[in-house]
MARBA-3410 file (N, C-alpha, C, O; in Angstrom, 1 decimal):
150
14.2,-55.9,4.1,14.3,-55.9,2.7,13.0,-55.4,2.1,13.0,-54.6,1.1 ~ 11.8,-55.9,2.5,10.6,-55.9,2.0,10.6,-53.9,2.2,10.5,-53.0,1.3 ~ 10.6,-53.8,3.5,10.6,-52.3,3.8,11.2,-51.5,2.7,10.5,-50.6,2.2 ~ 12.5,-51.8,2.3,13.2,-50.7,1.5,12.7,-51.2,0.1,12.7,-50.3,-0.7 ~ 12.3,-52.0,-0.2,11.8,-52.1,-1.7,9.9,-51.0,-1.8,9.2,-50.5,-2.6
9.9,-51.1,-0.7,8.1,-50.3,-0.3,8.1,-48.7,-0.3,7.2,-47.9,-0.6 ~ 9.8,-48.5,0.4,10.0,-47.2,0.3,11.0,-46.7,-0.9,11.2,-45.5,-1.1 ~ 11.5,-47.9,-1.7,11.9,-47.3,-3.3,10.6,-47.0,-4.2,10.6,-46.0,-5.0 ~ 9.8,-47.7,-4.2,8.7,-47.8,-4.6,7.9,-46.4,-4.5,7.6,-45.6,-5.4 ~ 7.8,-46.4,-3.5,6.6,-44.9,-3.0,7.3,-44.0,-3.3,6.7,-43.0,-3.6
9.2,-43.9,-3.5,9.5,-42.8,-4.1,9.8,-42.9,-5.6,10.9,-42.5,-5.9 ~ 9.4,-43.3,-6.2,9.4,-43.7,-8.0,8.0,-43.1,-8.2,7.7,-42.2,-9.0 ~ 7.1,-43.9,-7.2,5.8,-43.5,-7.4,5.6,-41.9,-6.6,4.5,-41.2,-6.8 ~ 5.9,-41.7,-6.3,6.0,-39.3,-6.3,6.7,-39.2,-7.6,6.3,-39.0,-8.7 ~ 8.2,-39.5,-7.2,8.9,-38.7,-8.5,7.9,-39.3,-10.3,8.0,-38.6,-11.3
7.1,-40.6,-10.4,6.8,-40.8,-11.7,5.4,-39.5,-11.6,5.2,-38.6,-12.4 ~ 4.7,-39.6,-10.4,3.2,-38.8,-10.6,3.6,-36.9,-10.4,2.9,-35.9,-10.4 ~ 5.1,-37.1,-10.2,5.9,-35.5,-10.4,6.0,-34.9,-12.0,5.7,-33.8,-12.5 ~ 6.6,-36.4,-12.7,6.8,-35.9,-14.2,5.4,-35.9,-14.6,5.2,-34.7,-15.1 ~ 4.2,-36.6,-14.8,2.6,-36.8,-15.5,2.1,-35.4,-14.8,1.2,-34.8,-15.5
2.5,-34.9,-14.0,1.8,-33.5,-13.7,3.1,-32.3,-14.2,2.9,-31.2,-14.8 ~ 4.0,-32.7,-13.9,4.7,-31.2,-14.5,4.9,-30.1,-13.9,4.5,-30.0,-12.7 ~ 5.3,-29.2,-14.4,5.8,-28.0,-13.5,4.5,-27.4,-14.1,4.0,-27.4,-15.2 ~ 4.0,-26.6,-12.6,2.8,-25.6,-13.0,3.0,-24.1,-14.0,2.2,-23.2,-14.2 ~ 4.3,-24.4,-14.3,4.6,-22.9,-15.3,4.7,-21.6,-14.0,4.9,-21.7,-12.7
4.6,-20.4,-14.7,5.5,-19.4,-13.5,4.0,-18.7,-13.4,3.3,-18.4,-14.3 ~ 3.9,-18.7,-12.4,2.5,-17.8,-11.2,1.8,-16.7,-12.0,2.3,-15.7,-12.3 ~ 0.6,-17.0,-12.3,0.3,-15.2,-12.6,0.0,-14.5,-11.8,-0.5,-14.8,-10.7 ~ 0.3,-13.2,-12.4,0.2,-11.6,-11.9,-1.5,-11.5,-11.4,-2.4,-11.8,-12.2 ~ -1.6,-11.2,-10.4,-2.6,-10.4,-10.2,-3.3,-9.1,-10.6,-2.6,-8.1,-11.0
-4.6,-8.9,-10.5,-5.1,-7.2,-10.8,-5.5,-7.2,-9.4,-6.2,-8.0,-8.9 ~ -4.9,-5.9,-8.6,-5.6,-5.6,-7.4,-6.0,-4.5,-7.6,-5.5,-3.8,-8.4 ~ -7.1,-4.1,-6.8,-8.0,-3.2,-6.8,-8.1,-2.3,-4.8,-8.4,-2.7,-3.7 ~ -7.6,-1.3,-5.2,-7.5,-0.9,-3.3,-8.7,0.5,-3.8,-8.8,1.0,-5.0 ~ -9.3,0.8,-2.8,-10.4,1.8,-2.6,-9.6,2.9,-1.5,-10.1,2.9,-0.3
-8.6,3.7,-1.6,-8.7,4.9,-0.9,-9.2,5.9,-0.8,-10.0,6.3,-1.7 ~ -9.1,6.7,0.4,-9.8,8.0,0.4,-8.6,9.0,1.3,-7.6,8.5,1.8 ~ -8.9,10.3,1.4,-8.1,11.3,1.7,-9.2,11.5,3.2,-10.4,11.6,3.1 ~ -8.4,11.5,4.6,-8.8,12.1,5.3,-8.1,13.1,6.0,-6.9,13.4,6.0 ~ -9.1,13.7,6.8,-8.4,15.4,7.8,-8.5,15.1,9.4,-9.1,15.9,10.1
-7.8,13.7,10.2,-8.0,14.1,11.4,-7.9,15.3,11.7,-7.3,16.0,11.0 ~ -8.6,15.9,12.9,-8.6,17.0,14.0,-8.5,16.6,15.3,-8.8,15.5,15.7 ~ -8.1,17.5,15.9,-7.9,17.3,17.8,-7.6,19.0,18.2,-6.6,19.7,17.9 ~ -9.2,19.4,19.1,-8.9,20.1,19.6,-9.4,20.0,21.1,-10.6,19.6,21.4 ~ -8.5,20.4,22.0,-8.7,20.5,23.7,-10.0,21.0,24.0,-10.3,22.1,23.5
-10.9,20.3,24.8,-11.7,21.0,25.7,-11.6,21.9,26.6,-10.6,22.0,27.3 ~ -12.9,22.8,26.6,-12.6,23.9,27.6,-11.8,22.8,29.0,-12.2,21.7,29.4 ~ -10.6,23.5,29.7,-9.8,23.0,30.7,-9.1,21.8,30.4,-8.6,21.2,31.4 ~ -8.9,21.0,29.1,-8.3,19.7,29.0,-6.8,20.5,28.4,-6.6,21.5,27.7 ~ -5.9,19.4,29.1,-4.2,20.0,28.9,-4.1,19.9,27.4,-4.7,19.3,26.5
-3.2,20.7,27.5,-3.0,20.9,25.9,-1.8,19.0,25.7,-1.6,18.2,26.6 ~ -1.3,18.9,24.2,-0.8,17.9,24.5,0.7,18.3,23.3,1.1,19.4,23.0 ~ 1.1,17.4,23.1,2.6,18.0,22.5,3.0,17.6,21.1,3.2,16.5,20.7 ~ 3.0,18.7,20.4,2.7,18.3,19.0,4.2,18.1,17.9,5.3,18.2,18.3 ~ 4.0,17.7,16.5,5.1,17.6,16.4,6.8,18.0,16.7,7.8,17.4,16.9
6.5,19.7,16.5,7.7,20.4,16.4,8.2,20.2,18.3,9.1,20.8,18.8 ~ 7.3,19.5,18.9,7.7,19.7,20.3,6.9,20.8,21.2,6.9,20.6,22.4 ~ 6.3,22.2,20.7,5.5,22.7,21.5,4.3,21.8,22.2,3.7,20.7,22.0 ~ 4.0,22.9,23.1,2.6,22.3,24.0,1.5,23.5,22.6,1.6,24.6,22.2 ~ 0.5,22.3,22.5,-0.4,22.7,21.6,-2.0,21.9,22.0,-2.3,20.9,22.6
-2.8,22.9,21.4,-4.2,22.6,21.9,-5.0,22.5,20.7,-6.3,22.3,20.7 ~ -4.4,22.6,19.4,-5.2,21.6,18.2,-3.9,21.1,17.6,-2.8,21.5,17.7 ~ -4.7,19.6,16.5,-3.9,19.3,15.5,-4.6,18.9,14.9,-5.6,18.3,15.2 ~ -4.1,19.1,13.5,-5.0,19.1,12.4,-3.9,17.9,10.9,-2.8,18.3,10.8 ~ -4.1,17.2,10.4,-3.4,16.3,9.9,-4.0,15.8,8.6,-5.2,15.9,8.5
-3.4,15.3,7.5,-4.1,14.8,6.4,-3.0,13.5,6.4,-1.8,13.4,6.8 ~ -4.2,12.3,5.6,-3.4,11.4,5.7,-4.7,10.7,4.3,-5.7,11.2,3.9 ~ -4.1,9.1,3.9,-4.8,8.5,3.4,-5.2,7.3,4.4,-4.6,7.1,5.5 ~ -6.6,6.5,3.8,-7.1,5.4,4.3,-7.0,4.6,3.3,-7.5,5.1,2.2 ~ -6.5,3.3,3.2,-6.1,2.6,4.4,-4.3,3.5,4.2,-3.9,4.2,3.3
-3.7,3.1,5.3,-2.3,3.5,5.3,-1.1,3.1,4.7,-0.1,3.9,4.6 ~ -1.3,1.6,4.1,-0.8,0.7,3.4,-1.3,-0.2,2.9,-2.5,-0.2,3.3 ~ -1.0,-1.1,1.9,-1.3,-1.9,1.7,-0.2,-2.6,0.9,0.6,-1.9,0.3 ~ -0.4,-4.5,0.8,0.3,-5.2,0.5,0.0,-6.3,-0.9,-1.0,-6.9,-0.9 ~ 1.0,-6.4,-2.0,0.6,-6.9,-3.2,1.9,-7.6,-3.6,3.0,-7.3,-3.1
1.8,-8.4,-4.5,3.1,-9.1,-4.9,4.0,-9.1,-6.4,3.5,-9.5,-7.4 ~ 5.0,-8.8,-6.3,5.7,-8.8,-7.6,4.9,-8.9,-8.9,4.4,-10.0,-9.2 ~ 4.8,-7.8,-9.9,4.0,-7.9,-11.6,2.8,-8.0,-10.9,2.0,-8.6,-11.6 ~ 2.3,-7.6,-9.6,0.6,-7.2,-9.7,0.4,-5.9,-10.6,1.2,-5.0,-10.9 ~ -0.8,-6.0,-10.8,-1.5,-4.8,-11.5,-2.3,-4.2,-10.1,-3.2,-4.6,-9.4
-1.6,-3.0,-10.1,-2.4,-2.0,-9.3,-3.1,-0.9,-9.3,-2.7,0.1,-9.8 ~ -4.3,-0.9,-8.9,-5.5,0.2,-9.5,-6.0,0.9,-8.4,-7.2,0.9,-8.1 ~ -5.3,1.3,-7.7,-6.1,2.4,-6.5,-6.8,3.8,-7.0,-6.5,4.9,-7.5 ~ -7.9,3.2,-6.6,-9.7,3.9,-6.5,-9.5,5.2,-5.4,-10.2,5.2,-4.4 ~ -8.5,6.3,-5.8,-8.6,7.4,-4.7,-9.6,8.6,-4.5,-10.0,9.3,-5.4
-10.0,8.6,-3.4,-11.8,9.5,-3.8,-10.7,11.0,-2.7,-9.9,10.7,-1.8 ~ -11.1,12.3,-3.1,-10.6,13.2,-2.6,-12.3,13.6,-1.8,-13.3,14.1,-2.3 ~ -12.1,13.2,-0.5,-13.1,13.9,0.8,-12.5,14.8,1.6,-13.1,15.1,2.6 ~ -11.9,15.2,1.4,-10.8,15.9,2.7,-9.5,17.0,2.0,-8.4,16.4,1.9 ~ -9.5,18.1,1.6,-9.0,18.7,1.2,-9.3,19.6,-0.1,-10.2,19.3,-0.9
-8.8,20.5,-0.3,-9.2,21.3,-2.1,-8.6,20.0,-3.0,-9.2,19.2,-3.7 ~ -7.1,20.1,-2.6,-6.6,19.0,-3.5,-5.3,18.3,-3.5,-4.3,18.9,-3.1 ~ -5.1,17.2,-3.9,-3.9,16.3,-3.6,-3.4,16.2,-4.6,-4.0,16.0,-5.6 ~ -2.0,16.3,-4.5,-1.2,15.8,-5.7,-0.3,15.1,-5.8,0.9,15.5,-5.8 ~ -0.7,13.4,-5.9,-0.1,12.3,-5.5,0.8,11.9,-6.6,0.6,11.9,-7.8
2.3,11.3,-5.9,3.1,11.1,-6.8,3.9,9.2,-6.0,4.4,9.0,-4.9 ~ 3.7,8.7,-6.6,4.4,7.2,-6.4,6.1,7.1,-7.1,6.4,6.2,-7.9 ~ 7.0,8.2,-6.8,8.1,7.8,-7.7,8.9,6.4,-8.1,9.7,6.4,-8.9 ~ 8.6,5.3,-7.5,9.2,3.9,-7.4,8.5,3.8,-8.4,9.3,3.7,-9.3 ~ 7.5,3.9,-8.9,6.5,3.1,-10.0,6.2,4.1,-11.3,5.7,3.7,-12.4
6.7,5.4,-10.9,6.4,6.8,-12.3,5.5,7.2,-12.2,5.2,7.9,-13.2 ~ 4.6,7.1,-11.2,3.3,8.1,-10.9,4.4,9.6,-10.5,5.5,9.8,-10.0 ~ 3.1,10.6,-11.3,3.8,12.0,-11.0,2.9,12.7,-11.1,2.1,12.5,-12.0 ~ 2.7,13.6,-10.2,1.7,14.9,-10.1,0.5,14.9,-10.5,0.0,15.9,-11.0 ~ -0.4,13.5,-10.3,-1.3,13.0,-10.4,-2.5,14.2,-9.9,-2.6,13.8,-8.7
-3.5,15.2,-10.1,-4.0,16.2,-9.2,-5.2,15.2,-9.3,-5.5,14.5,-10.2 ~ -5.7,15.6,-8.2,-7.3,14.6,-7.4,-7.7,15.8,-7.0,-6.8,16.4,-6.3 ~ -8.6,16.4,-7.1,-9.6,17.8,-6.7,-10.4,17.2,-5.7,-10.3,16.0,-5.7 ~ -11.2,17.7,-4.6,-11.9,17.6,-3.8,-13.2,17.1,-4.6,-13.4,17.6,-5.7 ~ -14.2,15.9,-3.8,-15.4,15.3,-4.6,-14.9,14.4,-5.8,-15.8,13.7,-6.2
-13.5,14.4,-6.4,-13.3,13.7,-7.2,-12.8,12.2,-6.6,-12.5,11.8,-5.5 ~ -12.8,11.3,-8.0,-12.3,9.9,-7.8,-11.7,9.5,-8.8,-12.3,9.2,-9.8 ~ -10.3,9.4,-8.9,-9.3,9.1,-9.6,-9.0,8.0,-9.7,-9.1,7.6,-8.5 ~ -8.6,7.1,-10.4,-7.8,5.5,-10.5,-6.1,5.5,-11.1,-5.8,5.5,-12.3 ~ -5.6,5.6,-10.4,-4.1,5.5,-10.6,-3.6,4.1,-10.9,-3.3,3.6,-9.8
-3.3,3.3,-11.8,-2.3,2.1,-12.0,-1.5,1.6,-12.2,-1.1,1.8,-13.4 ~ -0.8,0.9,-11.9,0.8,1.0,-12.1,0.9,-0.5,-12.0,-0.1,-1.1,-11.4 ~ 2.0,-1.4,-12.7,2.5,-2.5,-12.6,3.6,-2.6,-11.2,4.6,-1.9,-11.1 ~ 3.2,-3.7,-10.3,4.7,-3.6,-8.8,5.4,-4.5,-9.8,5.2,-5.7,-10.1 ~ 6.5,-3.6,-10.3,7.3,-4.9,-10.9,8.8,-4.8,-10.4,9.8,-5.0,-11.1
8.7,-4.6,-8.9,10.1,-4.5,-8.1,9.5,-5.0,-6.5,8.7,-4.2,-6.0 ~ 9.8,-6.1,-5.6,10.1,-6.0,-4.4,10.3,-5.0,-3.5,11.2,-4.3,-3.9 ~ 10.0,-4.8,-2.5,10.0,-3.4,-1.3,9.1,-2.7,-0.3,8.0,-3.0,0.2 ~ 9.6,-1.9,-0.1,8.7,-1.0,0.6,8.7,0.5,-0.3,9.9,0.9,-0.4 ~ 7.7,1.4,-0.8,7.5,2.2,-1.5,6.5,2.9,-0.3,5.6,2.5,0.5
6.9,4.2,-0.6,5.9,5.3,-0.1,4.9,5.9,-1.7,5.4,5.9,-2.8 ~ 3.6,6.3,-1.3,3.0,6.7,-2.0,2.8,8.5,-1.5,2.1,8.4,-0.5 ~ 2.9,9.6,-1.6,2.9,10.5,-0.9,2.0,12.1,-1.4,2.0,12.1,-2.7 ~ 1.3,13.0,-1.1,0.8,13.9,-1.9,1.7,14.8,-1.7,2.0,15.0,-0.5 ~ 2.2,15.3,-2.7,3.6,16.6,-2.5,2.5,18.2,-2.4,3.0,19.3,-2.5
1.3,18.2,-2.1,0.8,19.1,-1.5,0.6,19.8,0.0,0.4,20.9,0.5 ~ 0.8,18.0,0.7,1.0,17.8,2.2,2.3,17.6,2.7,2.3,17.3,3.9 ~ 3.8,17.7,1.9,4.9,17.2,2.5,5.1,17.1,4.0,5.4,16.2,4.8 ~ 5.0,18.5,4.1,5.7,18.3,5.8,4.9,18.9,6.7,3.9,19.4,6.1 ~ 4.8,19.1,7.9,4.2,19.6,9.0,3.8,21.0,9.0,3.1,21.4,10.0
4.2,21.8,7.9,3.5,23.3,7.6,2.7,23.1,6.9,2.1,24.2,6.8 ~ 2.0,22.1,6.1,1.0,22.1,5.8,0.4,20.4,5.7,0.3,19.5,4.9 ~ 0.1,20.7,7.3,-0.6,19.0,8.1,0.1,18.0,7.3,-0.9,17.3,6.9 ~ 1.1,17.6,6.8,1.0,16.6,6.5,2.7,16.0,7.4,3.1,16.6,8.4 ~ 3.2,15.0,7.0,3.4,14.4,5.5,2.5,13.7,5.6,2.2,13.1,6.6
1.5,13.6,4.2,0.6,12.9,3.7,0.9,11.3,3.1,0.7,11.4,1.9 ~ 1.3,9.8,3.4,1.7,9.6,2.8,1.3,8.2,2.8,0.6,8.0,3.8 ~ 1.5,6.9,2.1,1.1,5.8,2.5,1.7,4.8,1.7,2.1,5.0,0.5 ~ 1.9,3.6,2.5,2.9,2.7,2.1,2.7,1.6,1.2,2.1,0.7,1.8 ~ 3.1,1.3,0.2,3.3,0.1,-0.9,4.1,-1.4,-0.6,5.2,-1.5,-1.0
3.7,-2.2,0.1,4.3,-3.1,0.2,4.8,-4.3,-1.0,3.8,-5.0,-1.0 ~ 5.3,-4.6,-1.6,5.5,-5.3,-3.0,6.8,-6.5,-2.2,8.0,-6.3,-2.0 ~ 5.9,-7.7,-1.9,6.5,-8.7,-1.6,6.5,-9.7,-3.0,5.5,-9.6,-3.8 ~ 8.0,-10.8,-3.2,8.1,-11.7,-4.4,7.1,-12.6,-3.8,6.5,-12.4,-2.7 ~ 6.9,-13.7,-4.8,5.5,-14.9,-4.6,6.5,-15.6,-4.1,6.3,-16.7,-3.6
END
């Protein structure tokens, strides 16, 4: 008896020190801040080193690729997003985020652009430069938005 009066007790005492604190209200949004840059791997064979197999499937003895750093990155629902993109690697990119209304954003070589957008949807989003689409001109260039709920 003693027991169950100790464990009505201790639960009066959460649920009363539940109501005197209250609901914390709904989460705020973050501002994140990502630092990209444009890079140009290369890969070419040494004198006598096998060639290796590129995308269309030929045997090939260079490859040449554009991509961003980092490759992805991850933020949560109503963050504020400010990617710091620095153009080192190319004449020029023309980045478009359609999930969020980024469009034809041009970043010139030596420049540094800040693109921002609210994640105000859950997913997976590509971020991509429509100057590099496909493998005729090194790309697809592209990098991923992760927007997980809190």
């Amino acid at each position: 008896m003693k027991l169950t009066r100790l464990w009505l007790f201790g639960l009066l005492g959460i649920f009363g020190l539940m109501l005197i604190i209250g609901n914390p209200g709904p989460v705020q949004a973050d501002e994140k801040d990502f630092y990209v840059v444009t890079v140009e791997p290369k890969w070419t064979a040494k004198k006598g080193e096998a060639p290796v197999v590129g995308r269309t499937g030929a045997k090939v003895k260079k490859i040449e690729r554009y991509a961003f750093i980092p490759g992805s990155i991850v933020v949560n629902v109503d963050d504020v997003v400010n990617l710091h993109i620095h153009d080192i690697k190319g004449s020029k990119h023309i980045i478009e985020i359609p999930a969020f209304g980024v469009k034809g954003e041009l970043i010139n070589r030596g420049e540094e652009k800040t693109i921002s957008f609210v994640a105000d949807k859950a997913g997976a989003f590509k971020m991509k430069c429509s100057n590099h689409l496909d493998l005729t001109k090194e790309g697809p260039m592209e990098m991923y938005i992760y927007v997980v709920d809190r």
